[in-house]
NUDO-668808 format. One line per 10 residues: number of its first residue (from 1); their letters; for each residue x, y, z of C-alpha. Coordinates in steps of 0.02 Angstrom, whole numbers, plus 32768, in hexadecimal, padded with zeros to 4 digits. Layout:
BEGIN
NUM	A	X Y Z ~ ...
// end
This chain:
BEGIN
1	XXXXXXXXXX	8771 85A4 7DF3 ~ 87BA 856A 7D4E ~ 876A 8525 7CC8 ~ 879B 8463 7CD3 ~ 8745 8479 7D7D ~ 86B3 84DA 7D3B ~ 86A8 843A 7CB3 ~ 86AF 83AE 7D4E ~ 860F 8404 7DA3 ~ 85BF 8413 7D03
11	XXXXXXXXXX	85CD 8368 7CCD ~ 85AA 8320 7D6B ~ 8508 837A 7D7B ~ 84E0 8357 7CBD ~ 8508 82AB 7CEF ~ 849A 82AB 7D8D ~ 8417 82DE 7D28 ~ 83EE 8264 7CA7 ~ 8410 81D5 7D2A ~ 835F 81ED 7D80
21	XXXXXXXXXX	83B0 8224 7E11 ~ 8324 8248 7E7D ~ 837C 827F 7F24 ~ 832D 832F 7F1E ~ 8289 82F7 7F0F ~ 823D 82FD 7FC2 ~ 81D5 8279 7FF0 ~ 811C 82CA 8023 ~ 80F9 825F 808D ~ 819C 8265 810E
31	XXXXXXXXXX	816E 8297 81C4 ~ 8147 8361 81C4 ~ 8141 836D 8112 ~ 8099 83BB 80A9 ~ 803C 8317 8087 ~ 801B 830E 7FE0 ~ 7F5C 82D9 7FE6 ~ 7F04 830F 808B ~ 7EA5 827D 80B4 ~ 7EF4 820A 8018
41	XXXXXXXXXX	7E7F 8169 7FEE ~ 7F09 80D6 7FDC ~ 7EDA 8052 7F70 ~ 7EF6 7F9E 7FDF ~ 7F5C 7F23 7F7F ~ 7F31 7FA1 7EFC ~ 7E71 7FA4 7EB4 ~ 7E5A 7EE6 7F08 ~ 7DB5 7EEE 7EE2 ~ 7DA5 7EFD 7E39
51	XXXXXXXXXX	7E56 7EAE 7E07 ~ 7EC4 7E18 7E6A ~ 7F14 7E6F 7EE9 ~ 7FD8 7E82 7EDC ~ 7FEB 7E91 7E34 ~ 8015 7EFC 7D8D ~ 7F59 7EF5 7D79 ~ 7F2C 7F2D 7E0D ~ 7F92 7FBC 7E25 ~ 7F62 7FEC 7D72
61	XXXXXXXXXX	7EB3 7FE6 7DB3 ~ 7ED8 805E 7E4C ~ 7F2C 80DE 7DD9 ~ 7E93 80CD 7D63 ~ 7E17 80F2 7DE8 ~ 7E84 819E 7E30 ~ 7EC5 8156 7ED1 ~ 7F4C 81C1 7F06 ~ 7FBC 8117 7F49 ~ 7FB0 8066 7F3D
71	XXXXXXXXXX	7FEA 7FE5 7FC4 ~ 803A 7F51 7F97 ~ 808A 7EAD 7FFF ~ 813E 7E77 7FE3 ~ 8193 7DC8 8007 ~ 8228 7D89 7FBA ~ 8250 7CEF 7F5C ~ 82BF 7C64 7F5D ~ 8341 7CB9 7F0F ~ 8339 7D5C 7F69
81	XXXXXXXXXX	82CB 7DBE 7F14 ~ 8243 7E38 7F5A ~ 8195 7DF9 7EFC ~ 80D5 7E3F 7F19 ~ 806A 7DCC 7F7E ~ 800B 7DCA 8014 ~ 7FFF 7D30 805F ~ 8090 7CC6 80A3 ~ 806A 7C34 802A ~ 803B 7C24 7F7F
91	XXXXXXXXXX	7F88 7BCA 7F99 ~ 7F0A 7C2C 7F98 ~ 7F3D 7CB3 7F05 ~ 7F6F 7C4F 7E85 ~ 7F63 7BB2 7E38 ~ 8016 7B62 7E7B ~ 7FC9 7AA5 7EB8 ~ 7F98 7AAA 7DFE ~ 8049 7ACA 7DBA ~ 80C0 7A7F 7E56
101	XXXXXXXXXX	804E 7A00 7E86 ~ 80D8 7990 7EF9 ~ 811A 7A13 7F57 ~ 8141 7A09 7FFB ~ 811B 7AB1 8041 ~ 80D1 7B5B 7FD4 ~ 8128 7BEA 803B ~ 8166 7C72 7FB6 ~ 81FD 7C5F 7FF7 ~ 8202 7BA7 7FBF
111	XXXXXXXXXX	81F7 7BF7 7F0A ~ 8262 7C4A 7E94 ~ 8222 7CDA 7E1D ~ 8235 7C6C 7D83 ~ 81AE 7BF6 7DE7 ~ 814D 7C70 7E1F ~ 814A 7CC2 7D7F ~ 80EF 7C1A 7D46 ~ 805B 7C48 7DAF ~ 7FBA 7C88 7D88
121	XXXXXXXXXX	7F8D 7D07 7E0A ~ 7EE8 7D3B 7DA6 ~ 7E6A 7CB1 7DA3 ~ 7E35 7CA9 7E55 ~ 7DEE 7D3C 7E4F ~ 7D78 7D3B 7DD9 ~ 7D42 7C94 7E38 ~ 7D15 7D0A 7EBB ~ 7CE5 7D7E 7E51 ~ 7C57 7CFB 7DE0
131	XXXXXXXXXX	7C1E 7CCD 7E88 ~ 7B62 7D08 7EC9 ~ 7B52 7D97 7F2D ~ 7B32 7D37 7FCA ~ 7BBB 7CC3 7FB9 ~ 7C4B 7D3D 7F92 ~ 7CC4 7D46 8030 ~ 7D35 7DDB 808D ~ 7D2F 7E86 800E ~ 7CE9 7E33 7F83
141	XXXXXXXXXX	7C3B 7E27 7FFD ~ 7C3A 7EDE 7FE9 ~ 7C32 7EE4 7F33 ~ 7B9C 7F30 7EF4 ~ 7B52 7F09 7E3D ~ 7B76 7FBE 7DFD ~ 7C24 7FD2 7E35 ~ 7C4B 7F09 7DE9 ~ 7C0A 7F49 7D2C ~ 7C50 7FF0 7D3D
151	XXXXXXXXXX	7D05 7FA8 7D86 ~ 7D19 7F07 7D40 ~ 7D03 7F02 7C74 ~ 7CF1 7E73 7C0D ~ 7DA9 7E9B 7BC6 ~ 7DE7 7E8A 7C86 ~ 7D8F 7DE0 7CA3 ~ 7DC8 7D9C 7C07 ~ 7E66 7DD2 7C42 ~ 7E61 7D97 7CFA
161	XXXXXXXXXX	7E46 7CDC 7CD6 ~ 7EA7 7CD3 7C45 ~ 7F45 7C8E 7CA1 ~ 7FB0 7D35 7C72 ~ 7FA2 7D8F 7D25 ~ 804D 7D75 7D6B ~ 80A1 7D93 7E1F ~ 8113 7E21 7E03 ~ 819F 7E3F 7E40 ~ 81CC 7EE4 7EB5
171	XXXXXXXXXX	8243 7F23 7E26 ~ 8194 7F11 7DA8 ~ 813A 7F71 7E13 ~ 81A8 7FFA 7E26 ~ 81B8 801E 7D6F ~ 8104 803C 7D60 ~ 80F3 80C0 7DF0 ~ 818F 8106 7DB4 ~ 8155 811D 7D09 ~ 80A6 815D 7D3D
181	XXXXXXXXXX	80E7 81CC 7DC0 ~ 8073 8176 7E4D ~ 8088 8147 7EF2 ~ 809A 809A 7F5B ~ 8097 8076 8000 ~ 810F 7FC6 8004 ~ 80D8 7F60 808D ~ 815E 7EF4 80E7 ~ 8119 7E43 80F6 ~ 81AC 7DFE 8176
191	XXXXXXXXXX	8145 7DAC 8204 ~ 8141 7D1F 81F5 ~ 81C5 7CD6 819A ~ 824A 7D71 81BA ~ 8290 7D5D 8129 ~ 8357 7D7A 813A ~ 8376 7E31 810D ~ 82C0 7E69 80CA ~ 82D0 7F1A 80E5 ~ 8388 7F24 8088
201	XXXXXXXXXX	8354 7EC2 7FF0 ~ 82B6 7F3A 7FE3 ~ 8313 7FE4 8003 ~ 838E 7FAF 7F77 ~ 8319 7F9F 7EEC ~ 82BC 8042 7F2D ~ 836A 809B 7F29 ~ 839C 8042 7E83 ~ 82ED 806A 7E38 ~ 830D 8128 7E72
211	XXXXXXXXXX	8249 8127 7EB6 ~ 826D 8155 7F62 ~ 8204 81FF 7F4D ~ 817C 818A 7F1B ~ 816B 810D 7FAD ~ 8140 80EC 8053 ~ 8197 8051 80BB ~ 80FA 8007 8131 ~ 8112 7F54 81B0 ~ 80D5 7F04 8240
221	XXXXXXXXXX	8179 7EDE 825B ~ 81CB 7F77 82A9 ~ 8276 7F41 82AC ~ 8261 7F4F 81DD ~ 8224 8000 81DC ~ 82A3 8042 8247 ~ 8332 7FD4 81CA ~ 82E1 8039 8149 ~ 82FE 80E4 81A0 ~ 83C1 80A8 81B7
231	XXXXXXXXXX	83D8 8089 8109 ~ 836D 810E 80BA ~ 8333 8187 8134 ~ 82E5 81FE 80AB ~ 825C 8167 8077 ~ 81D9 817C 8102 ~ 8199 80E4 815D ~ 80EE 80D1 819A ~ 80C7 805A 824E ~ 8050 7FD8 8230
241	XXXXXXXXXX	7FE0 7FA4 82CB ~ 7F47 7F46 82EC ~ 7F54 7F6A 83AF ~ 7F4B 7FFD 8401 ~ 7FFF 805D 8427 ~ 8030 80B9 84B9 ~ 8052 8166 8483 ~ 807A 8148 83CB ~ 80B2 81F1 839F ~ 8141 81C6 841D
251	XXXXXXXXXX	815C 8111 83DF ~ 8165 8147 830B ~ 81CE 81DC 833A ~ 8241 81A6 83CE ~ 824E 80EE 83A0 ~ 822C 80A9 8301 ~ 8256 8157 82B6 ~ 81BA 813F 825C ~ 815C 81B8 81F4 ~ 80A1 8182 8209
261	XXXXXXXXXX	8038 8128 8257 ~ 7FB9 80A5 8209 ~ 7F51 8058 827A ~ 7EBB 7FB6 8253 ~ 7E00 800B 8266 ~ 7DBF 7F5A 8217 ~ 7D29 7F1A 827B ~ 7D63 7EB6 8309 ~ 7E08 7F08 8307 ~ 7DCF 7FC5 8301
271	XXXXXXXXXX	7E54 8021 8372 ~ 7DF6 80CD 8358 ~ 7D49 8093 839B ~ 7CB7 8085 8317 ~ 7C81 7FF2 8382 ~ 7CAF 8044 8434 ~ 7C33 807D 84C6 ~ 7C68 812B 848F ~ 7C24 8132 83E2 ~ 7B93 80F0 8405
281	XXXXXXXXXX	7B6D 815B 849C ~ 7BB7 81FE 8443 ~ 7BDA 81E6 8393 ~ 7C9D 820B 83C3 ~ 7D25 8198 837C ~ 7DAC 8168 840E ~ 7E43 81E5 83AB ~ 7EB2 820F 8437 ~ 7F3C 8195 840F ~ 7F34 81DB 8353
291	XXXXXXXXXX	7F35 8299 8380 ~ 7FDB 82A9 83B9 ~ 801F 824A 832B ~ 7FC3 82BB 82C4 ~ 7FEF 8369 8317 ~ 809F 8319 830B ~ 80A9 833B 824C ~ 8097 8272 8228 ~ 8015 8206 81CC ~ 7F7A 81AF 8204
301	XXXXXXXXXX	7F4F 8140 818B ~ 7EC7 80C9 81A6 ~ 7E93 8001 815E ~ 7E41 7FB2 8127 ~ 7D9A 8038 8112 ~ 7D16 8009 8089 ~ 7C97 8067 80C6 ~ 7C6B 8119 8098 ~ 7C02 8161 8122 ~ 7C99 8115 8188
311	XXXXXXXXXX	7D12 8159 8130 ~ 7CB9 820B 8133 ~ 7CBD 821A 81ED ~ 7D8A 81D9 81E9 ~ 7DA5 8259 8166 ~ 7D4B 82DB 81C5 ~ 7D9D 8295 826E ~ 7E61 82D1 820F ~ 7E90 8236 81D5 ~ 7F1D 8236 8149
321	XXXXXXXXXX	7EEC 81B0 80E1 ~ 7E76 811C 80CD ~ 7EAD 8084 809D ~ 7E1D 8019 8053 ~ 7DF7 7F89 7FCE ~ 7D75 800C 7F76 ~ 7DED 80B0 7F3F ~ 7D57 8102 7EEA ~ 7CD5 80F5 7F7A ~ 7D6C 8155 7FD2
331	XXXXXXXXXX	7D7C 81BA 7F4D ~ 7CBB 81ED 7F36 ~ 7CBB 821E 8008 ~ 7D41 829C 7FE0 ~ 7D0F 82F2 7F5C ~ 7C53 82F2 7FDB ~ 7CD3 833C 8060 ~ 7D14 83A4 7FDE ~ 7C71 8407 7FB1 ~ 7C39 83F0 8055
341	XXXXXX	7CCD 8463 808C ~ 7CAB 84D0 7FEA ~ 7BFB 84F3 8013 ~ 7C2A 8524 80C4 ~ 7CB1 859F 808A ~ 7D3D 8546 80CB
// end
């Protein structure tokens, strides 16, 4: 080999490194590989109860608290460009009838990132929040009076309603988990309005970003996950379900070429039985449909779970990861599981 050759592969590896290339870096959480955290508590919409979900805030929150992931929801705009929100409209999470009064419809897709950017996505929650106890609705019902003055300072509430919270854009988020090192499950809001493609736009700025060691692609929508796997088969995707699947070890792996499996335990959707002839009888949760998935090498990650002696038996039952409004309840269970295992010698 002579040395002009020997200085091309040096200077293309010199170069490789300081762009951030991140291609090496194996994604923990791909089908078969050693999960990272063993069960991992996912913070929904990041730490959505003591922050507004979806945003810098709240994903600040979840790394403040020591989740090991935070979930987030992604549309995109007007002008093609992947934002964090939940819902399909603007309405309820911000104060848009205040600023675009005439209007003729509020879908985020109506709205560009300069008008979104507008938006305050902060004060409704402290609304919620400055509510009484017996009037607060969904999660925030939950909150108890320790956790709000422990979780919530004065600085944060000042903060919250000051107009400042902002809708961020995909891109925003990215840079934050990036710099911190932290992971984010990006959930794939397509149904309903199938936006034209979702799952391209979103892989791009993961690629661009160089993050793909750091996320995991979840939908409803199927078709998106396995997109994802065609353009980026080393970013694992994760099945989202709030019925019960045939074999889903079969379906992730065969078909949607998926790398976990997340199915809805919320009350009146519970696919794993907290509210089923079975556990009442026997104390057994109804796992069958989960233990091949899991024997499979794949995830089993569970939503939305805030509470602890719930999430105890799920952790104990081999579940991956919890995915719940209240990261530190999950937190405190598994460091109980933890000691529990420790006392026992295991």
């Amino acid at each position: 080999m002579n040395r002009s050759v020997n200085f091309f592969i040096i200077t293309c590896l010199f170069v490789l490194s300081i762009s951030g290339v991140s291609q090496d870096l194996k994604n923990p959480f791909l089908s078969g590989a050693n999960k990272t955290f063993t069960p991992m508590i996912v913070a929904h919409r990041g730490a959505r109860a003591y922050s507004p979900e979806n945003t810098m805030e709240a994903i600040q929150k979840a790394m403040d608290l020591g989740s090991h992931m935070a979930e987030i929801d992604v549309h995109i705009s007007k002008d093609g460009i992947p934002v964090v929100v939940h819902d399909d409209d603007l309405l309820a999470r911000s104060d848009v009838l205040t600023k675009f009064p005439n209007r003729e419809s509020y879908w985020v897709y109506d709205f560009t990132v300069e008008e979104l950017k507008t938006l305050d996505a902060g004060s409704w929650f402290m609304t919620e929040i400055d509510k009484a106890p017996q009037e607060r609705r969904g999660h925030f019902a939950l909150l108890s009076k320790a956790e709000e003055e422990k979780f919530i300072s004065k600085k944060d509430r000042d903060h919250y309603q000051s107009g400042k919270v902002k809708i961020p854009t995909l891109r925003e988020v990215l840079q934050l988990i990036k710099k911190k090192n932290f992971f984010l499950n990006i959930e794939l809001k397509a149904i309903e309005q199938f936006y034209p493609k979702m799952a391209d736009k979103v892989i791009a700025v993961v690629q661009e970003m160089k993050v793909g060691h750091l996320v995991v692609m979840s939908s409803f929508d199927h078709y998106q996950l396995f997109r994802c796997k065609e353009l980026a088969p080393q970013i694992p995707t994760a099945i989202l379900c709030v019925e019960r699947i045939y074999d889903p070890a079969s379906y992730c792996l065969k078909l949607v070429r998926a790398d976990a499996y997340n199915p809805c335990i919320s009350r009146g959707r519970d696919t794993l039985g907290f509210g089923s002839i079975r556990y009442r009888e026997t104390g057994q949760l109804v796992l069958e449909p989960v233990q091949g998935v899991l024997q499979a090498g794949m995830g089993v990650n569970v939503w939305t779970e805030n509470d602890p002696e719930r999430m105890l038996i799920l952790m104990k039952a081999g579940i991956t990861g919890v995915i719940t409004d209240y990261p530190n309840r999950g937190l405190e269970v598994l460091s109980q599981l933890k000691n529990e295992k420790k006392a026992a010698g295991q």
